[in-house]
N, C-alpha and C positions, 0 to 999 in steps of 0.2 A: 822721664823723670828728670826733675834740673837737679843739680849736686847740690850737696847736704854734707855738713861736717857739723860732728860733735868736740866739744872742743875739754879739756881734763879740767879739776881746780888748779888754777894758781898757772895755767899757760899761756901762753900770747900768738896769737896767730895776727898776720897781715895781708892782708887781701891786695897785694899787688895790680892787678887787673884780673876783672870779672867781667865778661859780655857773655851775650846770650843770646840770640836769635828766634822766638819761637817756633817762626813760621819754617826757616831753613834750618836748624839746630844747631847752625854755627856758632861759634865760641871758642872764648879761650879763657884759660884759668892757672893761673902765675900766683902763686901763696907762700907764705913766708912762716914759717913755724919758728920760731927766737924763742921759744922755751914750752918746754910741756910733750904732752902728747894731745893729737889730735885724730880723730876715725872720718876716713873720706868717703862718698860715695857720690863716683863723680859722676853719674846719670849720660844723659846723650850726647856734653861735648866729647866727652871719649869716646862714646860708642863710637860716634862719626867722624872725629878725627885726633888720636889719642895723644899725637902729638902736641896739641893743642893747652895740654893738661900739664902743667908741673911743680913740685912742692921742693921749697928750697929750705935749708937748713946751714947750720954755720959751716958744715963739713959737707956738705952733698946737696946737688943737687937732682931728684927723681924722677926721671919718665916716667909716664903713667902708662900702663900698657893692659891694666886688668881695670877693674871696676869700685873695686870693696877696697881698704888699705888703712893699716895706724901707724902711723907717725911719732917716734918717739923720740925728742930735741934734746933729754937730758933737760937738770934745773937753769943753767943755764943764769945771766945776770937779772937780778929782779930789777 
């Protein structure tokens, strides 16, 4: 499965870098949540290399280490 986020009203998510690999399932995925909540499901770059995976926020930045996760930035500036 390739990753999927749903993303709240009224949030901002940024897609920093996204690759993908079919064939090998290499990838990596660097996101930027600047306000809102968002629900991840990072599919096979994590399976295969979870380091690869991370969601940045004004105060934290997340390892991904499981699969499923919600992101929650606060309102943050519109």
């Amino acid at each position: 499965m390739l990753s999927t986020s749903s993303i709240g009203a009224n949030s901002e998510l940024v897609l920093n870098t996204y690759t993908f690999d079919t064939t090998t399932h290499d990838g990596n995925l660097l996101a930027s949540v600047r306000r809102g909540t968002t629900a991840f499901v990072t599919g096979l770059i994590a399976k295969k290399a979870p380091e690869n995976v991370r969601v940045q926020t004004r105060t934290v930045v997340l390892g991904v280490r499981g699969t499923e996760f919600i992101v929650d930035a606060g309102r943050g500036a519109p």
